[in-house]
Every structure is written in C-alpha cells, then in structure tokens.
C-alpha positions as CSV (number, residue, x, y, z in Angstrom):
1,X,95.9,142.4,119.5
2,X,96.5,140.6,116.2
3,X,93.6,138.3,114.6
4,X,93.3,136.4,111.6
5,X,89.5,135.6,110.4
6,X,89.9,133.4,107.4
7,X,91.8,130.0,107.4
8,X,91.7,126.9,106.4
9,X,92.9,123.2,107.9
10,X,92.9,119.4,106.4
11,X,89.2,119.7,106.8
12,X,89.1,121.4,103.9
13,X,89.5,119.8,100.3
14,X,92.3,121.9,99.4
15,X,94.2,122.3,102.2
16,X,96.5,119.9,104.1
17,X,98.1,121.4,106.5
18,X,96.5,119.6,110.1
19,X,95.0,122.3,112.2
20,X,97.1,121.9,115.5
21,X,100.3,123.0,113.5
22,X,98.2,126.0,111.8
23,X,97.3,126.9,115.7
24,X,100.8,126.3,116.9
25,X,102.2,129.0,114.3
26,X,99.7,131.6,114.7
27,X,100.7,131.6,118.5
28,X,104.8,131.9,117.5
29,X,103.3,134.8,115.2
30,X,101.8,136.4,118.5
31,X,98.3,136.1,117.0
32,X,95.8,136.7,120.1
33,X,92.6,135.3,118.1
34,X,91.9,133.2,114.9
35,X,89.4,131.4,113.3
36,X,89.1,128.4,111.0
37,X,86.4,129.0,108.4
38,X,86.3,125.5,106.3
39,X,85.1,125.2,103.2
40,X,81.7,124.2,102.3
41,X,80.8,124.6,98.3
42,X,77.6,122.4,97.6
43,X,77.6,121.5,93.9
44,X,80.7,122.6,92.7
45,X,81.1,122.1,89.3
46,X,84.4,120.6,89.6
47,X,83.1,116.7,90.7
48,X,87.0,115.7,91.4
49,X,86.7,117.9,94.3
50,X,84.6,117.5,97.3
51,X,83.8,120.9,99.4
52,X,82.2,118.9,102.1
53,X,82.6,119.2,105.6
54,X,82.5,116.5,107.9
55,X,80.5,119.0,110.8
56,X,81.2,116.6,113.5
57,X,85.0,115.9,113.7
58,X,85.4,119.4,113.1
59,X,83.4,120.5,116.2
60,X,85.2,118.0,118.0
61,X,88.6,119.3,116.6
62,X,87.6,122.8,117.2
63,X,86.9,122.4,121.0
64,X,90.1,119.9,121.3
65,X,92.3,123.2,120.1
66,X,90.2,125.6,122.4
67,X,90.9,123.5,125.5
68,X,94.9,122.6,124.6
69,X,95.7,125.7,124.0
70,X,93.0,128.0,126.4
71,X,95.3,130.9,127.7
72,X,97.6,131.2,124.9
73,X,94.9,132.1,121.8
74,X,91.3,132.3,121.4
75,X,90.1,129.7,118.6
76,X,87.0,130.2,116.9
77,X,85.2,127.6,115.0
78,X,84.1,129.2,111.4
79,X,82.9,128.0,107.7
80,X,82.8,129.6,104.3
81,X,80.1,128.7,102.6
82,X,80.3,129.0,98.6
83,X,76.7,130.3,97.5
84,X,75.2,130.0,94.2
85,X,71.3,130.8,93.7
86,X,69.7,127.9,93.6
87,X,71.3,126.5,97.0
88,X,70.6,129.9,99.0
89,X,67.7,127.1,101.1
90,X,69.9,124.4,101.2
91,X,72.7,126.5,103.1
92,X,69.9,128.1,105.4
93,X,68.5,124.8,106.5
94,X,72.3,123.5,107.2
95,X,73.2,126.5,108.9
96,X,70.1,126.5,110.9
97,X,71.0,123.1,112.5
98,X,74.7,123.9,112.9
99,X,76.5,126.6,115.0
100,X,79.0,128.8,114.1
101,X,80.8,131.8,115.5
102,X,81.8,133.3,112.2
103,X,80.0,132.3,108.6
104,X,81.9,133.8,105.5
105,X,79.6,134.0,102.4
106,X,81.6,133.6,99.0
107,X,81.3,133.4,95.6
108,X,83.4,131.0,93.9
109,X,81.0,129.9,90.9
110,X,79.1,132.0,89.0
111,X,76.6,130.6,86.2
112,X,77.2,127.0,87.8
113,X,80.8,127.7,86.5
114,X,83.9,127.6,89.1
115,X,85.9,130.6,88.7
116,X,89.1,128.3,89.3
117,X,89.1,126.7,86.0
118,X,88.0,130.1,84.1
119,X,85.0,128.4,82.4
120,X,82.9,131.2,83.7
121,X,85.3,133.4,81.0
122,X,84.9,131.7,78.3
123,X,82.8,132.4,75.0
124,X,82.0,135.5,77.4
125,X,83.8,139.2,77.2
126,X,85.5,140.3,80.4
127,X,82.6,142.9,80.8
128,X,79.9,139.7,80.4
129,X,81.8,137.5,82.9
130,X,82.1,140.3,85.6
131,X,79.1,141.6,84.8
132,X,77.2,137.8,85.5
133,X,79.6,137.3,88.6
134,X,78.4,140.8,90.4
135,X,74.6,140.8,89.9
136,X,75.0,136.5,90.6
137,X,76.0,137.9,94.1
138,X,74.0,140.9,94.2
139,X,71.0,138.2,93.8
140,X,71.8,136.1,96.9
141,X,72.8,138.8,99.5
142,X,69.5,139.7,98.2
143,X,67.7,136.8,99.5
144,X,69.8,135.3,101.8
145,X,71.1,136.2,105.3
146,X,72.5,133.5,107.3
147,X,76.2,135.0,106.9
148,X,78.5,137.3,109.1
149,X,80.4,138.6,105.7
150,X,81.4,138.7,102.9
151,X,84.2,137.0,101.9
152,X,87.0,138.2,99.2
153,X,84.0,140.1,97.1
154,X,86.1,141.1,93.8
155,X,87.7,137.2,94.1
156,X,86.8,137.8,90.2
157,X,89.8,139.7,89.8
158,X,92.4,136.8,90.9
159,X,91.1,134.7,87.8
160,X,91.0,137.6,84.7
161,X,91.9,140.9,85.4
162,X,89.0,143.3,84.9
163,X,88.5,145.8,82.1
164,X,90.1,149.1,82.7
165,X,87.0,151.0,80.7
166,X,84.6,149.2,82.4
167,X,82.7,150.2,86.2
168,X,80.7,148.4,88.7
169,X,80.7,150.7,91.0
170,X,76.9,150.9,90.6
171,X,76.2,147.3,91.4
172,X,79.1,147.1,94.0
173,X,77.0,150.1,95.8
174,X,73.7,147.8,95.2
175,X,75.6,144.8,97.4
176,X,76.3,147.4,100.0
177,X,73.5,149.2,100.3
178,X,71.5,145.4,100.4
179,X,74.1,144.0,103.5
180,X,75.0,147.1,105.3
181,X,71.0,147.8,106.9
182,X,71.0,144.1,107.5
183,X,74.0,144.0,110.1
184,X,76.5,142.0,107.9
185,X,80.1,143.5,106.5
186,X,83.1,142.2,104.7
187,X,86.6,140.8,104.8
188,X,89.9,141.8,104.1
189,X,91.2,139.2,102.1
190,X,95.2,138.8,102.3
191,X,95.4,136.0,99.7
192,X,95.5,138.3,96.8
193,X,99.3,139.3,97.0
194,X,99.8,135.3,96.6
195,X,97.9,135.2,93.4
196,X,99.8,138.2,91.5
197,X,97.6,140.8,92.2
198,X,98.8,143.8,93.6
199,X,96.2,144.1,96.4
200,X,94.1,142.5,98.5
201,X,90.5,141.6,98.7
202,X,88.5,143.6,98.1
203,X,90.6,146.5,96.5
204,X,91.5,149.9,97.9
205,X,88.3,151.5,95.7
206,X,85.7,149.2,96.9
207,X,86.8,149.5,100.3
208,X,86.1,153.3,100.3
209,X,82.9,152.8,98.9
210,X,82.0,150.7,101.6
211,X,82.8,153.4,103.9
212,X,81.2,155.6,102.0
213,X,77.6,153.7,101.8
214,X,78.0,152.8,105.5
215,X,80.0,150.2,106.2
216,X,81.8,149.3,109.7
217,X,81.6,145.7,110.3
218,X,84.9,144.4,108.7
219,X,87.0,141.8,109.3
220,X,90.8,140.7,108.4
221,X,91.9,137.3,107.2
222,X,95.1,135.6,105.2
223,X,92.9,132.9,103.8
224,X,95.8,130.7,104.3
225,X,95.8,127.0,103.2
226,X,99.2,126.3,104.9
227,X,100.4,127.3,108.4
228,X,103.6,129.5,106.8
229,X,100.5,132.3,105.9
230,X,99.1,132.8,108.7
231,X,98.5,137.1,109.4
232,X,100.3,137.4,106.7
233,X,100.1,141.5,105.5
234,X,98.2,142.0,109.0
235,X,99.9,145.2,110.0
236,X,99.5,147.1,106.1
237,X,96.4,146.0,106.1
238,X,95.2,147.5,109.6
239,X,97.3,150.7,108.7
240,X,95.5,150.9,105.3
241,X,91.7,150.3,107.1
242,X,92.6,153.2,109.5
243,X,93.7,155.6,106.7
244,X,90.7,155.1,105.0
245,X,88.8,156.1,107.9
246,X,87.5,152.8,109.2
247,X,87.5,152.7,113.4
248,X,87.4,149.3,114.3
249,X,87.9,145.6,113.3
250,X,85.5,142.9,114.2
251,X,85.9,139.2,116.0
252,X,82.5,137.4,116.3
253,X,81.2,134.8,119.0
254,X,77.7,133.0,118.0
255,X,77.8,135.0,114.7
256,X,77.4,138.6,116.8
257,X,80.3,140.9,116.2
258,X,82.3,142.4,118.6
259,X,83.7,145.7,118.0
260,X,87.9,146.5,118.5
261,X,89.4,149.8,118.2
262,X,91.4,149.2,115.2
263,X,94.1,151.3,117.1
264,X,94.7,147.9,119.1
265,X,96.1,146.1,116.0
266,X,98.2,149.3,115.3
C-alpha cells in the first residue's frame, strides 16, 4: 500500500501541472491511493495571487479521475485551507456547504503576513516571529474544528531557520494537547527536503512529542506542485513513523479516518 495525502493540480494558483498527468504518474509510481488537497487561502496578503478554488470544476474533475481510472487508484477529493484568525467563520460556513474527504488546516500567514515573502520576519527577532506564528495557530485549533489535520505545522522553519537557544516545545504540546481529544492529527510533510531543510514536516522532535501527548491519527503527503514529486521520500518516511513508535497511517473518506497498519507501507 503506498498513499500520498497532500497534492496539488492546476486548480491551484501555484501549480500547473493538469491533474490527469499528476494521477497518471502516481499510478507508474505504484501509488494505491492519493488525494488532491487544493489550495484555498482567503485574504492572502499577496493580492497578485489568487488562492481561490473554483469548487465546482473541481468536483467535476475529481469524479472525472475517479471514474477513468476506478480499478487502478483510489482518488480522493481534498483542500487545504490556509487559516488566519479572523477567517476561522468564513472557512466554517464554506466548509459546511462543501464536501470533502480530507481537509488539511495550514498556516501560511501569520499577523496577516505571508510567510513566503518573509514580511512576517521582519523588524521582528527570530524568537518574536516564531513565537507570533505558534500561538497564531495555537489560537485557531483553539476555536476551530472543521479540519482532518494539520498540515506541515513547523512550515515556519522553511522560511528562517529557528533559534537554536530558543524552545516551543511548551506551546507545540498546547496545539497537541488542544487537537488530539478532538479526533484531529497531522501530516508528514515531504516538501521540506525541496526547500533545503534537512527534514520533513514536522521534524523528528515534534513528531515524538506528538506521540508522546497522544497522538495517532497521522497522515503522509509530498505536497507536490508537479507530477515528477509525487510519494516522493514515502518509504523513509514510513520507516521513520514506525521507529518512532507510531502503528498506523491514516486515509480518510467523508473527513473520517481510516486506520492502516503502517506495516502495509513497509
């Protein structure tokens, strides 16, 4: 069994690749399952960039792939929704009239400041920035719920590397101990190697401590924007899940997770 849980087609601002060829590949790469998680980032500070989604064609695409290529992969039809406080109501009353098997919750602008450009770091210590980035997410897996995880949670990282001296274990164990009793988990992120980090997402540390508060729903996912990445660093990835004591990865239908022996992906 191989999966991949985070990916992204030409219905997403930043990606081109058309979704057919993304499917074709995963299938040549002997992937049993995937699903496409579009971007949606309501007011993004970045106004040259639309993180829209047009919900229709991409329902429409969605069950087009599922029927083509029923029998050879299972496609699931995803989103990853960018949060920011003051849209936490906005995203509940879309998601409520939409359906989803899989809903990744991101951060990917803290202070209405994108991450991308590095405005968030500047005038700001590395200690400030992180600091505002962690308790900014802390605050809406706090009060929001309509999510299956979370995606990439120290994305921080891929923009300024963090301060050696400084910890957030403390509010990284906050985030946990707020999702875990409410049924949601996390992803493994892929994309990091790409970036020139020398790990995924989260890192190694945080995903212990989310074993160690609790944690079991977790999912795996390149986060690829062309078809080339697809399950890339699948197999290290499930190795490194096991070792740390983790017994199962998750696929989702309808937003409910369904348990794998992580042996399977072995």
């Amino acid at each position: 069994m191989k999966i991949d849980y985070h990916m992204h087609s030409d219905f997403s601002a930043d990606c081109e690749e058309p979704m057919e060829e993304t499917v074709k590949t995963a299938i040549e790469k002997g992937l049993t399952e995937i699903c496409f998680t579009e971007h949606i980032d309501y007011d993004y500070p970045d106004t040259t960039i639309d993180f829209s989604l047009d919900t229709a064609a991409y329902h429409e695409k969605i069950k087009e792939m599922q029927a083509k290529y029923t029998g050879l992969i299972q496609v699931k039809k995803g989103v990853e929704i960018g949060v920011q406080p003051h849209l936490l109501e906005r995203y509940e009353t879309f998601l409520q009239e939409e359906t989803f098997d899989f809903i990744i919750c991101s951060e990917h602008t803290t202070n209405r400041q994108d991450l991308h450009s590095k405005a968030l770091f500047q005038n700001r210590s590395t200690k400030e920035a992180y600091e505002l980035y962690y308790k900014e997410l802390l605050d809406c897996v706090t009060r929001f719920e309509s999510y299956s995880v979370l995606g990439h949670l120290d994305l921080i990282k891929r923009y300024q590397a963090p301060d050696p001296d400084v910890d957030f274990t403390e509010v990284i164990t906050d985030i946990f101990n707020t999702i875990i009793p409410k049924g949601k988990g996390i992803e493994v992120n892929a994309s990091g190697f790409s970036y020139g980090l020398d790990h995924h997402m989260p890192s190694e540390d945080i995903l212990r401590l989310y074993k160690a508060c609790g944690g079991e729903i977790i999912t795996i996912g390149s986060d690829a924007h062309e078809k080339a990445d697809v399950g890339r660093h699948f197999s290290e990835v499930a190795y490194l899940l096991q070792e740390i004591g983790f017994d199962y990865l998750c696929t989702f239908s309808e937003r409910k997770p369904a348990f794998h022996p992580i042996k399977q992906f072995l």
